[in-house]
N, C-alpha and C positions, 0 to 999 in steps of 0.2 A: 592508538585506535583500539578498540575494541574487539574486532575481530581481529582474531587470532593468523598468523601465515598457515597456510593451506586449508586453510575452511570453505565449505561449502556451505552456500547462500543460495537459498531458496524464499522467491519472490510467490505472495500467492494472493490474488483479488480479481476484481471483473475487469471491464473492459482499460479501464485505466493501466492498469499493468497490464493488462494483456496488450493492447497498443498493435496488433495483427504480427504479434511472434510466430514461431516455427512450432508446426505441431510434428505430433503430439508429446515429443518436451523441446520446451524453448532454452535450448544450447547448442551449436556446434557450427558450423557454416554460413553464410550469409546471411547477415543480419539477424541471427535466431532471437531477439531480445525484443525486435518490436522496435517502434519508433519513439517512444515514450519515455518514463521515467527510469526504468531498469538498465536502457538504454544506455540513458546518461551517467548512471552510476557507476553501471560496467566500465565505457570509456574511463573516466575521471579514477575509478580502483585501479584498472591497468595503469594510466598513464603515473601515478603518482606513488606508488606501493606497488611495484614489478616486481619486488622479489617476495613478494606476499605469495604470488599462485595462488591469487583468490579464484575459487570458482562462482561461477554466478547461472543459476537456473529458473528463468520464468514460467510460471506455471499460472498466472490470469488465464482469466476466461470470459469471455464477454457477455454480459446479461446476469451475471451470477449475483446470487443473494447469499445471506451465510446459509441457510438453508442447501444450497446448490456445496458451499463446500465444504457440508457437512457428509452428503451424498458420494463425492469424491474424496476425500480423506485419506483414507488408505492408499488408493493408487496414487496422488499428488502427491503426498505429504511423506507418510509411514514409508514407503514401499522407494524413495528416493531420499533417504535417510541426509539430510541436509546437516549441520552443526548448527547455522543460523538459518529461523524463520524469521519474513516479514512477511504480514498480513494488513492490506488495507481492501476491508471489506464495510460494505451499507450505503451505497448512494442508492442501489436501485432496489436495497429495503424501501426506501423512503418514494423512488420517484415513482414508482409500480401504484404508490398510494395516489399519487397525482396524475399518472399522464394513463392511467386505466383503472380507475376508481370504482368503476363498477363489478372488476375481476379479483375479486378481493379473495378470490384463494391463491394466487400471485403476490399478495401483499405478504410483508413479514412486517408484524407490528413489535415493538420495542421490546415487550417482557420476551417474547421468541425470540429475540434479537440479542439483548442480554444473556438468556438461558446459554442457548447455542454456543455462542464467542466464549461464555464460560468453560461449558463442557469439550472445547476443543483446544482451548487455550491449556488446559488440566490435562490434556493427552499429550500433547506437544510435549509439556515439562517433563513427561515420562522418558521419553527417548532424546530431545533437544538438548544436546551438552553446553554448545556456545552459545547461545540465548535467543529469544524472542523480543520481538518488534511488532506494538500495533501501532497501528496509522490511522489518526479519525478519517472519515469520507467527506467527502467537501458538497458544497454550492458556492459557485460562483457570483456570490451575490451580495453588492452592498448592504442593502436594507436588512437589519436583524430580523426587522416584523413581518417579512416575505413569509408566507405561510410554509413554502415548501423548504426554503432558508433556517428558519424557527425547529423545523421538525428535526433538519439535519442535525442544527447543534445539540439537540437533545440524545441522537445517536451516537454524535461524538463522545455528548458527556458520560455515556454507557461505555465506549470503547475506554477511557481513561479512568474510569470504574474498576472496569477487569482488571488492566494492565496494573493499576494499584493494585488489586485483592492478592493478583500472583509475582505480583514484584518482577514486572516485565519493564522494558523499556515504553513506554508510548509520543511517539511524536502528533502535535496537533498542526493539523495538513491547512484546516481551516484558518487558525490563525496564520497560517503562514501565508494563506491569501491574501486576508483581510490587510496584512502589513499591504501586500502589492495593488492593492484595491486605492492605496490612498496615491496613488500615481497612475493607474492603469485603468481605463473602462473596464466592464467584466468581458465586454465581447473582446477585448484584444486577448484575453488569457483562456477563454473557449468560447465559441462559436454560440454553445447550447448553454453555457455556464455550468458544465460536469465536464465535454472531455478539453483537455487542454489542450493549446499550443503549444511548443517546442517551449519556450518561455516559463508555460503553467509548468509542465513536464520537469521542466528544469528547477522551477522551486521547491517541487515535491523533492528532488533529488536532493538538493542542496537541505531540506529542512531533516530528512532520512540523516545523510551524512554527520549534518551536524551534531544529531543525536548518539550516535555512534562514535562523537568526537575523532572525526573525522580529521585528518591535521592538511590541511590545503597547500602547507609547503613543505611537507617531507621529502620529496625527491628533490628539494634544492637540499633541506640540510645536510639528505645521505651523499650530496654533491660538494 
């Protein structure tokens, strides 16, 4: 696996990773991770790499744009000095454009959107020793020609953008649906086709992991 034993993992995106973790940092006592994807990962790091002492810190927020964590940067990010970042941030670049079309200083349109993930992805490398993770943002949605669908992957295609320019990891969250779409309605994997079900949650996890080559029986081989 990639990361390193005793690293600190630091999760950072809107509501999706946020998932109603423990404020104001999501680690220590009952349940601080949220019900979500971070969640999952936690568990499955613990159960399977114990003598790793990974740490694991959620820092979602829910409603956040990159915009929003650009605003908080320093106290999330800088100031909780993690080894590994993951960053899945832009559904609600995109849905702000849809579900409040008229509040367009709410919107964060693509070249912002771009700029931004640049200029913080460039600060991260400065201090991040065990590396960086972006995560495209999803819609739930079969039809590519969904208008609000179409815009996402265009976001995507910007977060895979970056993570090439800085020679980051990028997992694509989208595809990792679209595999589950050819078996699954979109309502069974969220409700709204953005937040997921324990299921959704659980592919993000699993698509994260994999990228990380994640090794899914090493506590049977250290056995």
């Amino acid at each position: 696996m990639k990361v390193h034993k005793g690293s600190k993992l630091l999760f950072l995106g809107d509501s999706i990773t946020d998932a109603g973790r423990t404020r104001p940092v999501g680690e220590g006592l009952f349940d601080p991770m949220g019900k979500g994807f971070v969640n999952v990962v936690t568990g499955l790091m613990g159960s399977c790499y114990p003598e790793y002492d990974i740490r694991i810190v959620n820092m979602g927020c829910s409603g956040d744009t990159v915009r929003h964590l650009k605003e908080r940067w320093q106290r999330d990010v800088e100031n909780l000095t993690p080894d590994w970042l993951v960053v899945m941030i832009g559904v609600n670049d995109v849905w702000r454009q849809f579900d409040m079309p008229l509040i367009t200083e709410q919107h964060v349109y693509i070249e912002e959107y771009e700029t931004t993930l640049n200029e913080l992805v460039a600060s991260a490398k400065t201090s991040i020793k065990g590396g960086i993770v972006l995560m495209s943002p999803h819609y739930i949605e079969p039809n590519p020609q969904d208008a609000m669908r179409s815009t996402m992957d265009k976001y995507g295609k910007v977060v895979e953008r970056v993570a090439l320019k800085h020679n980051v990891i990028f997992v694509d969250i989208q595809a990792a649906f679209n595999d589950a779409l050819r078996y699954y309605n979109a309502n069974t994997l969220a409700w709204d086709r953005v937040h997921p079900t324990i299921v959704g949650h659980s592919i993000i996890a699993k698509a994260f992991l994999n990228a990380i080559d994640f090794d899914w029986n090493h506590m049977l081989k250290e056995n």
